[in-house]
Residue frames relative to the residue before (quaternion, step in Angstrom):
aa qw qx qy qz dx dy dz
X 1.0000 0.0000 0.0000 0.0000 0.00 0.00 0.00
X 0.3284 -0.7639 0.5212 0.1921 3.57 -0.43 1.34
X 0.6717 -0.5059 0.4422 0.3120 3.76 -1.52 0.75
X 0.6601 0.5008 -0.3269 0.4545 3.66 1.01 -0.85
X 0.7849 0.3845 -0.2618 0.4093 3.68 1.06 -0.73
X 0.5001 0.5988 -0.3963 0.4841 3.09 1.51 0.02
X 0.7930 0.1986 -0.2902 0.4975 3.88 0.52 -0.60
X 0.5419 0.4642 -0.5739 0.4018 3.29 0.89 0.93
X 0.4700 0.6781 -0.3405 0.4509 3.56 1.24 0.18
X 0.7999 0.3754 -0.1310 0.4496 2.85 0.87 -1.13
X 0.3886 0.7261 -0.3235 0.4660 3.00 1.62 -0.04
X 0.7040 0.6271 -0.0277 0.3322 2.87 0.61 -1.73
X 0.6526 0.5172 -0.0887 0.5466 3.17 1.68 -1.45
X 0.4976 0.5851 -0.3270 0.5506 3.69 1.41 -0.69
X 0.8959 0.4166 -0.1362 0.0725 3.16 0.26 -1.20
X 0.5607 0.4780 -0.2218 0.6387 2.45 2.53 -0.61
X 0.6249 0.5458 -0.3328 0.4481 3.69 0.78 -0.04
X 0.5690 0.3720 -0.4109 0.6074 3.27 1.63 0.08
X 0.5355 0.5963 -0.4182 0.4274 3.55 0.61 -0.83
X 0.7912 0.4513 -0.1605 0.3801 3.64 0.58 -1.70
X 0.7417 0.6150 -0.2589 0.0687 3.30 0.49 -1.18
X 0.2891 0.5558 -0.5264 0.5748 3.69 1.88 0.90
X 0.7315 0.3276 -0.4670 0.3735 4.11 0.41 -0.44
X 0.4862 0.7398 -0.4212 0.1973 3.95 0.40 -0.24
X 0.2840 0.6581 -0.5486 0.4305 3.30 1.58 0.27
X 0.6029 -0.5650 0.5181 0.2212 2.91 -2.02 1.34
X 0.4836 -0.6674 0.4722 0.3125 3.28 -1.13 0.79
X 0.2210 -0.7531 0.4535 0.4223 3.66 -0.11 0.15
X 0.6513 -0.5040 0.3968 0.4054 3.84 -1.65 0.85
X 0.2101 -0.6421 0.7365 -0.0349 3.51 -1.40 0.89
X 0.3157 -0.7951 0.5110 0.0843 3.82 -0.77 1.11
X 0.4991 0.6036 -0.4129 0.4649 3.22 1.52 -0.30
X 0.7542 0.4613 -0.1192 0.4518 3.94 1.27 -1.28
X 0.7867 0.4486 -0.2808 0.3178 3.27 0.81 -1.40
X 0.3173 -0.6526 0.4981 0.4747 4.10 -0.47 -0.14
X 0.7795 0.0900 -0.0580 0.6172 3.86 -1.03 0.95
X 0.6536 -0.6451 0.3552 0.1745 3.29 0.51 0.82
X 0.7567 0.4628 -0.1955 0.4184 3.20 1.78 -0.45
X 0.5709 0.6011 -0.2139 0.5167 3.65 1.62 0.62
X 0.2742 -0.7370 0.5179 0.3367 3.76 -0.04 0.76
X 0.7667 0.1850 0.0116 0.6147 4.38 0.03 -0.73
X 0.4989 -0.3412 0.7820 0.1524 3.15 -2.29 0.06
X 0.1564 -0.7832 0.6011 0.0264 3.16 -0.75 1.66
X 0.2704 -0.6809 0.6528 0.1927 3.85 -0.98 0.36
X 0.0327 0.7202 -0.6916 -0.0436 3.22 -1.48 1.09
X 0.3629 -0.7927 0.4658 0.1514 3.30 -1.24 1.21
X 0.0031 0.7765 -0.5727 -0.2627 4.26 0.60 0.04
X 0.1704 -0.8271 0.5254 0.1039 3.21 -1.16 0.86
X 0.0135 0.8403 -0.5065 0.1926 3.85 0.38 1.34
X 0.5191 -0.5324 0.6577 0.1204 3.26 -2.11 -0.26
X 0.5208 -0.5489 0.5405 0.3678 3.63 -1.31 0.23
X 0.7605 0.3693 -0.1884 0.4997 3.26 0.71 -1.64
X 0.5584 0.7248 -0.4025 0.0283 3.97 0.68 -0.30
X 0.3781 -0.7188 0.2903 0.5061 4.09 0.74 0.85
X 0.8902 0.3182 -0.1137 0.3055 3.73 1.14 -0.85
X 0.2110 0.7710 -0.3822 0.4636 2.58 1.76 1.15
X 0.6533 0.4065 -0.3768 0.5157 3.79 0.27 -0.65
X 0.5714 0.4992 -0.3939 0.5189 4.30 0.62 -0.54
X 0.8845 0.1949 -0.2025 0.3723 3.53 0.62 -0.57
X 0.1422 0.6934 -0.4250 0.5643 3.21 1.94 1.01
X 0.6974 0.5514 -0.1239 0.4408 3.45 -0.08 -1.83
X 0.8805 0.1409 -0.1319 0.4331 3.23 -0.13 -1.01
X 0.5018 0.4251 -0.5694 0.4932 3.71 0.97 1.10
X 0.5757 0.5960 -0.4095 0.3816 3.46 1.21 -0.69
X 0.7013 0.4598 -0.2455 0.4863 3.33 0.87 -1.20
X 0.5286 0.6433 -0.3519 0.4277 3.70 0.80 -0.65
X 0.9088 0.1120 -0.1558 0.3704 3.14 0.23 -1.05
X 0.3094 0.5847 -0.4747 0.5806 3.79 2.00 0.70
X 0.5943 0.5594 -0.4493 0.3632 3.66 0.55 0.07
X 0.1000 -0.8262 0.5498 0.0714 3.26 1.38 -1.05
X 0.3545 0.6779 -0.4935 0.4138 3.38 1.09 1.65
X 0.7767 0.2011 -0.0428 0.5954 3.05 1.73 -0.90
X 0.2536 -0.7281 0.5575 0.3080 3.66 -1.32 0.67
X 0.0238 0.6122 -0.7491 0.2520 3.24 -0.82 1.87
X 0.0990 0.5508 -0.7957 -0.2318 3.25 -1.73 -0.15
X 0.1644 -0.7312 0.6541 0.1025 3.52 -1.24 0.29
X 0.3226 -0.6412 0.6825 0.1380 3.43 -1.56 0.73
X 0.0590 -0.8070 0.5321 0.2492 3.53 -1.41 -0.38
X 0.4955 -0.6994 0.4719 0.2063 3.57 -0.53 1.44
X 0.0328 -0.6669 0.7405 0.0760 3.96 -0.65 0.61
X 0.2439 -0.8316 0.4877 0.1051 3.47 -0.34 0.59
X 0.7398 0.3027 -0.2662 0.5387 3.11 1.33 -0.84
X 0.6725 0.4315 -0.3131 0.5134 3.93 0.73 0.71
X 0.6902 0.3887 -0.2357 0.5630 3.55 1.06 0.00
X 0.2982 -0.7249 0.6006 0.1578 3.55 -0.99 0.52
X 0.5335 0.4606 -0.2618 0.6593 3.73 1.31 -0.72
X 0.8036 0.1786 -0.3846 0.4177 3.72 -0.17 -0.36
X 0.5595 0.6139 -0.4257 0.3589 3.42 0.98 -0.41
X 0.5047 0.4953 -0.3985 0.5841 4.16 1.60 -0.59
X 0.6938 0.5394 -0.3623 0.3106 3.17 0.42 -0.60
X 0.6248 0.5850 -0.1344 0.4993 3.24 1.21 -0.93
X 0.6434 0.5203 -0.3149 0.4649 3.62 1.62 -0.52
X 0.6263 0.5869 -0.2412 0.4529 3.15 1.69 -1.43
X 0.7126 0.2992 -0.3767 0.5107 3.75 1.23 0.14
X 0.4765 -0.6246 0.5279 0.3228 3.79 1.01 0.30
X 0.2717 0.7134 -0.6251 0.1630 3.98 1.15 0.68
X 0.1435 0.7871 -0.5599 -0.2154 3.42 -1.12 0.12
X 0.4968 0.7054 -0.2200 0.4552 3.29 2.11 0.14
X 0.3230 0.7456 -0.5671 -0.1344 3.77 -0.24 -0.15
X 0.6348 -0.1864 -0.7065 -0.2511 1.02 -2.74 0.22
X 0.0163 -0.7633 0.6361 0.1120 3.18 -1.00 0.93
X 0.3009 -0.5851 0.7130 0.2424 3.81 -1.28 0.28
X 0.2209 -0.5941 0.7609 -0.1390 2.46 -2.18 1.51
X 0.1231 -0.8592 0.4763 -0.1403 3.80 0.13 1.58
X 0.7619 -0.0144 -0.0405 0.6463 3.85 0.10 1.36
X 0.8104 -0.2087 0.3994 0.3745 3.33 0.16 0.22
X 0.7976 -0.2680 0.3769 0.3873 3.82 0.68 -0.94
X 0.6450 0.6215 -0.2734 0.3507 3.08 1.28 -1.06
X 0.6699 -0.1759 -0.2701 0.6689 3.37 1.59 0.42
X 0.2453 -0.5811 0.7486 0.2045 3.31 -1.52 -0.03
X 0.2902 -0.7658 0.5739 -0.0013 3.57 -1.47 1.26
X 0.0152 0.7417 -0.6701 -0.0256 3.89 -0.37 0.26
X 0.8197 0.0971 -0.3653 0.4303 3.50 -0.28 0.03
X 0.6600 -0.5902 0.4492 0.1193 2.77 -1.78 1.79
X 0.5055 0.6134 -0.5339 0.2882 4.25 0.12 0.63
X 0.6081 -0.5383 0.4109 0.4142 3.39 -1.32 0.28
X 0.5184 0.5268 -0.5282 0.4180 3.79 0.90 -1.09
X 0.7898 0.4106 -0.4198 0.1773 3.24 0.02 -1.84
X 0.7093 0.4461 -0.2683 0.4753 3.74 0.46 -1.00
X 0.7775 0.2468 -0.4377 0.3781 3.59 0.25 0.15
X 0.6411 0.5560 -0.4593 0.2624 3.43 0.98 0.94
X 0.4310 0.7193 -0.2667 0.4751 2.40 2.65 -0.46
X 0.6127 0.5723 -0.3351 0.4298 3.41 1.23 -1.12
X 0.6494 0.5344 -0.3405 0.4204 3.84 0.93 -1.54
X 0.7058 0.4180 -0.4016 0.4071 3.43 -0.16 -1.70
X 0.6349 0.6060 -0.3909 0.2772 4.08 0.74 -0.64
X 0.7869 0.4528 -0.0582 0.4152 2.75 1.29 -1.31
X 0.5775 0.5305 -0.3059 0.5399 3.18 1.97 0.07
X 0.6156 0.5945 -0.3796 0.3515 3.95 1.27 -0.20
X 0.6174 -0.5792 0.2964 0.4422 3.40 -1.17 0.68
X 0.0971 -0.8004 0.5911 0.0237 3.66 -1.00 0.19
X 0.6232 -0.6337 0.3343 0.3135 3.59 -0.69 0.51
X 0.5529 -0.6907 0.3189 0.3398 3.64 -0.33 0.63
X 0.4135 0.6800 -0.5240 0.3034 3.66 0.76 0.20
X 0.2885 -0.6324 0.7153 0.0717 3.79 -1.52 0.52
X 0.0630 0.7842 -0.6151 -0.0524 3.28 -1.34 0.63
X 0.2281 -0.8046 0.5421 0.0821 3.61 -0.82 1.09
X 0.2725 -0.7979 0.5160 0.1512 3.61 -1.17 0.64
X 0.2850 0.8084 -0.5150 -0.0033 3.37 -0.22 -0.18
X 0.1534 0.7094 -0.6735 0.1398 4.05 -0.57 0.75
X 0.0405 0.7197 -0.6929 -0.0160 2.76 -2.09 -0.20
X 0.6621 -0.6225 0.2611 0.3255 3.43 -1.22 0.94
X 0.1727 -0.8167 0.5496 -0.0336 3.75 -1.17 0.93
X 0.7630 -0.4416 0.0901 0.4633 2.62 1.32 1.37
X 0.6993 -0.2511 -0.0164 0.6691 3.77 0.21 0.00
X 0.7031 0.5025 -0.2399 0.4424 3.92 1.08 0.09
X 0.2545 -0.8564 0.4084 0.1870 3.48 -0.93 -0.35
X 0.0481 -0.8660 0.4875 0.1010 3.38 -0.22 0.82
X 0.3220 -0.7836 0.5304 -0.0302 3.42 -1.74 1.57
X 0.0758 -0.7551 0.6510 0.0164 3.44 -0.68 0.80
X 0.1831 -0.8189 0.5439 -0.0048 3.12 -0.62 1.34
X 0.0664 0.7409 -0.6597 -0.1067 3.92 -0.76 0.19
X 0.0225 -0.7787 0.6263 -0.0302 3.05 -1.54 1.33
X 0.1304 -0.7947 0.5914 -0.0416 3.34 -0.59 1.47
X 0.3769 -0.5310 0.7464 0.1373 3.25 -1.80 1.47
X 0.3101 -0.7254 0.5853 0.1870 3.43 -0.84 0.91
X 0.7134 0.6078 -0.2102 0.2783 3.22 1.62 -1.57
X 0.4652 -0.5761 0.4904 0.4595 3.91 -0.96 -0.72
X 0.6005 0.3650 -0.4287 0.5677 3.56 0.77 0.52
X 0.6688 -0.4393 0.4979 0.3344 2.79 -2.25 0.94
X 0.1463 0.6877 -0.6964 -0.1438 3.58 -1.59 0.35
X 0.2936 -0.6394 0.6949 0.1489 2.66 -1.60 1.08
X 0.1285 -0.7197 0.6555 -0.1894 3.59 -1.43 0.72
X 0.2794 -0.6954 0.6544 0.1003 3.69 -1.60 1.05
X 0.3247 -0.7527 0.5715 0.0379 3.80 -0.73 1.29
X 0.1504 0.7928 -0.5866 0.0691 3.80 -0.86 0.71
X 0.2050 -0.8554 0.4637 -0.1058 3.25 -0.62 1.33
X 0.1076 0.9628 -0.2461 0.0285 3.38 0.17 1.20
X 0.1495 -0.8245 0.4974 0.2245 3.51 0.12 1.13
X 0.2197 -0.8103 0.5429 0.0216 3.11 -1.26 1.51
X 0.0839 -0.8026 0.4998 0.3146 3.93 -0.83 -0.32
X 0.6153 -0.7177 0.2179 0.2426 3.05 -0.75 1.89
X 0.6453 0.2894 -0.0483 0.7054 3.36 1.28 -1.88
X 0.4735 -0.6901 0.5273 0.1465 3.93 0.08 1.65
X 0.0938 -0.5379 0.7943 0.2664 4.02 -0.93 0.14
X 0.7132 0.4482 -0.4420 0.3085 3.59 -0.33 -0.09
X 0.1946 -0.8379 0.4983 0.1085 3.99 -0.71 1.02
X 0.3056 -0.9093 0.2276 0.1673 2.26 -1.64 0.84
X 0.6984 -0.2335 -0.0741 0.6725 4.27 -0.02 0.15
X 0.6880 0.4493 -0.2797 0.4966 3.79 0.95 -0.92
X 0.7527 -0.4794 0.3363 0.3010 3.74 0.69 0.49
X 0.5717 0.5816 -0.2263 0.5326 3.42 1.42 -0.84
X 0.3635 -0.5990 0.6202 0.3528 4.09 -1.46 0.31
X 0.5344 -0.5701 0.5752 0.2419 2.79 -2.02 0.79
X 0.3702 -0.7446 0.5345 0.1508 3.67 -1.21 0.75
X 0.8210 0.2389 -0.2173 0.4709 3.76 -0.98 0.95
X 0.3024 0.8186 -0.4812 0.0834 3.73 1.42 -0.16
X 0.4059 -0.5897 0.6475 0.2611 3.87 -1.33 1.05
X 0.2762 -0.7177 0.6390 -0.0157 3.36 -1.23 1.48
X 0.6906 -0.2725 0.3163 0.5905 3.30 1.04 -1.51
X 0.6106 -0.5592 0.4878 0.2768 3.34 -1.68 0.49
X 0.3430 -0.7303 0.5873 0.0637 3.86 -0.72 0.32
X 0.7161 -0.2323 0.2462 0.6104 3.03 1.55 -1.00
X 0.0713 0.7133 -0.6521 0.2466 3.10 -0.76 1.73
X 0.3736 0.7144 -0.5107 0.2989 3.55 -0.21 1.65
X 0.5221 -0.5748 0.4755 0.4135 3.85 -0.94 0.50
X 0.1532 0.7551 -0.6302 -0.0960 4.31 -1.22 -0.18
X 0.5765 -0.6337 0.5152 -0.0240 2.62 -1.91 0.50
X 0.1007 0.8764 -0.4706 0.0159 3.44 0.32 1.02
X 0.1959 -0.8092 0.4785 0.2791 3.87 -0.14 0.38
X 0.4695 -0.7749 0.1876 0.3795 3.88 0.08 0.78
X 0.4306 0.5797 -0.4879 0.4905 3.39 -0.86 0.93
X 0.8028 0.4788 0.0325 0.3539 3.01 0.22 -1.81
X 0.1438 -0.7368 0.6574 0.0659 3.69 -1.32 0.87
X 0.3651 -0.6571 0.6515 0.1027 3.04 -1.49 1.40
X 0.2621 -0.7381 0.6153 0.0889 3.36 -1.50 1.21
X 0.0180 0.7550 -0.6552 0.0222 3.93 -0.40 0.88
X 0.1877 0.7109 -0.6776 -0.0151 3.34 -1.00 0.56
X 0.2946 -0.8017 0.5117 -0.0933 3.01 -1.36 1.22
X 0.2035 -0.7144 0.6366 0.2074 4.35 -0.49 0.85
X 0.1878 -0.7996 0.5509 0.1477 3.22 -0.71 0.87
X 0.0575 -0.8278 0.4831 0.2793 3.72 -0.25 0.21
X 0.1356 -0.8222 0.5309 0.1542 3.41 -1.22 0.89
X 0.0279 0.8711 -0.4877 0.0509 2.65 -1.65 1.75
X 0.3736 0.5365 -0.4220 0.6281 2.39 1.81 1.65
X 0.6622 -0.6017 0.3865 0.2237 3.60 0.65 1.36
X 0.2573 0.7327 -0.5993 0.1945 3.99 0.87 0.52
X 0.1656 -0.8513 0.4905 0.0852 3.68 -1.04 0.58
X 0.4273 -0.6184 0.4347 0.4960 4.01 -0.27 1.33
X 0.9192 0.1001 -0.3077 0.2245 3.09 -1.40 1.06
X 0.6541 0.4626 -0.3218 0.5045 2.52 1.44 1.64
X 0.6987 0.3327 -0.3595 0.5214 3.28 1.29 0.51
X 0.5070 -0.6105 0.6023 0.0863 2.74 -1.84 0.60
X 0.3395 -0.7118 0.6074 0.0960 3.67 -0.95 1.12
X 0.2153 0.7718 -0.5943 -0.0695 3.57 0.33 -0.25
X 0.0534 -0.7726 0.6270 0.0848 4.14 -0.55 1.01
X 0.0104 -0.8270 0.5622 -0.0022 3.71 -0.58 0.63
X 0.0440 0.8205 -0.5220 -0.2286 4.21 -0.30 0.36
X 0.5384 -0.5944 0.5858 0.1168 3.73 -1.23 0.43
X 0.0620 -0.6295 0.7211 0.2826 3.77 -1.39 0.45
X 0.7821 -0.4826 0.2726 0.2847 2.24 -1.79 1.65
X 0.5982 0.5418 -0.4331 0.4014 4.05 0.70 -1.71
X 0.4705 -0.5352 0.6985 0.0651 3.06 -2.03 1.35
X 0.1512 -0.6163 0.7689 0.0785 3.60 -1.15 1.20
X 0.2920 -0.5493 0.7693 0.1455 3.52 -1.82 0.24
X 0.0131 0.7555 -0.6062 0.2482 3.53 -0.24 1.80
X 0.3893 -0.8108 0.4370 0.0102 3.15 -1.34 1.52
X 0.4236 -0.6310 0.5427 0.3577 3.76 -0.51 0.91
X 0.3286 -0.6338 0.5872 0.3815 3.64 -1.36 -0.16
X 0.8046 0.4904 -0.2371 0.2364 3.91 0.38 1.55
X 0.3809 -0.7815 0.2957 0.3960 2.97 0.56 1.54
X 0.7994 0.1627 -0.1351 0.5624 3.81 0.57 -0.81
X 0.5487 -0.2299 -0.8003 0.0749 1.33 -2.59 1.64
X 0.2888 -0.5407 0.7237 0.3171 3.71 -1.22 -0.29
X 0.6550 -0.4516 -0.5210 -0.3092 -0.08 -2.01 1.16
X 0.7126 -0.4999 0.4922 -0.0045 2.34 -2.16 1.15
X 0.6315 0.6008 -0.2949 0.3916 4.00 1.47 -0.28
X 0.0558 -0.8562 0.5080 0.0760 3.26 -0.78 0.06
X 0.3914 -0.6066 0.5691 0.3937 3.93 -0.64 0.93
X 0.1818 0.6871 -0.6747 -0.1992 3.55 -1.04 0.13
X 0.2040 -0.6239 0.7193 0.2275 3.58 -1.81 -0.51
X 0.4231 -0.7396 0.5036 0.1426 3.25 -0.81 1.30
X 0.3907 -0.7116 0.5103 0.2840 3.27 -1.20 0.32
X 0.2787 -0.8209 0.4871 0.1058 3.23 -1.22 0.80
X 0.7625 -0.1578 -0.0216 0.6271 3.38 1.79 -0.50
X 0.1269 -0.8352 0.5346 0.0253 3.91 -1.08 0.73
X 0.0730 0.8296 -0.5466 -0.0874 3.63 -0.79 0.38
X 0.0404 -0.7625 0.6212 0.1760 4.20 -0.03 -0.30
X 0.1881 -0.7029 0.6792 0.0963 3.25 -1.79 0.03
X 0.0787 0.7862 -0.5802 -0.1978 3.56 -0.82 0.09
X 0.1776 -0.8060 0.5642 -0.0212 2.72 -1.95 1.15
């Protein structure tokens, strides 16, 4: 990342945070969105690991189990880096070079140590911050050896929002194993959809999308996970001084839903 694009970033960041900073009022809770009424969004965690990594399968497990509790509203993907080309960009766009590391909203935190406290506070405090009013629904099903998705995305607010969509077809029971011998759960195959929109407020946007699969997903085994982003670029920190760099662009999440089918 060259010095010139960095302080034009950061520019950039000055300018909308002055521009913005009458909208930062807390959104207020909505029961139709929140989970127990006491969460503003559906948070998205991303684990970012290896086949061969020894402490990867400990931090497998405890997202599985995390989110079979159904204590928290998370969904969560996992990033095999060394078997995926799509999770492996993904993995660039956080500057990971550590695993397993968690990646919570987008960026808004990043986790390194493998314990239950640490990720389910990372998961709360996410799931307790303000976020833009927008809702997103999933709904698909199989079309023969494919799948088609009909998203709906609603601006709840009276301003225009603009916002980055990411659709991810996952496989639940992973073909891919993991260091202890066991499959990895939730594994990113590919994107369905990965594009910027435009919602004017009020108003829901209808996208529907044929996905073709040519990575061999099977009905009752994949996972849709659909998650959207404001557009605004944070400047998020790895936890490690070495290698650089250690930053990451992120975009927070603002809402997420998934289905399986």
């Amino acid at each position: 990342m060259s010095r010139r694009f960095v302080v034009l970033l950061l520019a950039l960041l000055i300018f909308y945070s002055m521009q913005n900073l009458a909208f930062e009022e807390k959104i207020g809770k909505d029961s139709t969105k929140n989970f127990e009424n006491d969460y503003t969004h559906f948070v998205v965690a991303e684990l970012g690991s290896t086949t061969y990594c020894p402490y990867c399968p400990d931090a497998s497990d405890l997202m599985h189990s995390l989110h079979s509790l159904g204590n928290l509203p998370f969904y969560y993907i996992t990033l095999v880096y060394d078997k995926s080309d799509v999770a492996q960009r993904r993995g660039r766009a956080f500057n990971d070079y550590f695993i397993p590391m968690l990646y919570v909203d987008g960026g808004y935190k990043v986790v390194d140590t493998t314990s239950e406290i640490s990720y389910s506070n990372a998961i709360k405090s996410s799931a307790e911050r303000n976020v833009r009013d927008v809702d997103i629904e999933v709904n698909a099903e199989w079309n023969g050896n494919d799948v088609s998705i009909i998203l709906n995305v609603t601006n709840n607010e009276n301003r225009i929002y603009f916002g980055h969509i990411m659709v991810c077809m996952a496989e639940i029971d992973s073909r891919w194993i993991r260091n202890d011998g066991k499959h990895y759960n939730n594994t990113l195959m590919d994107y369905a959809l990965n594009r910027y929109i435009l919602i004017p407020g009020g108003k829901t946007k209808k996208l529907e999308v044929e996905w073709e699969n040519k990575y061999n997903l099977q009905e009752g085994n994949t996972l849709i996970l659909a998650f959207i982003s404001n557009w605004i670029p944070h400047i998020q920190q790895n936890p490690w001084e070495k290698p650089k760099p250690n930053f990451f662009i992120a975009q927070f999440v603002d809402d997420a839903n998934a289905a399986e089918i």
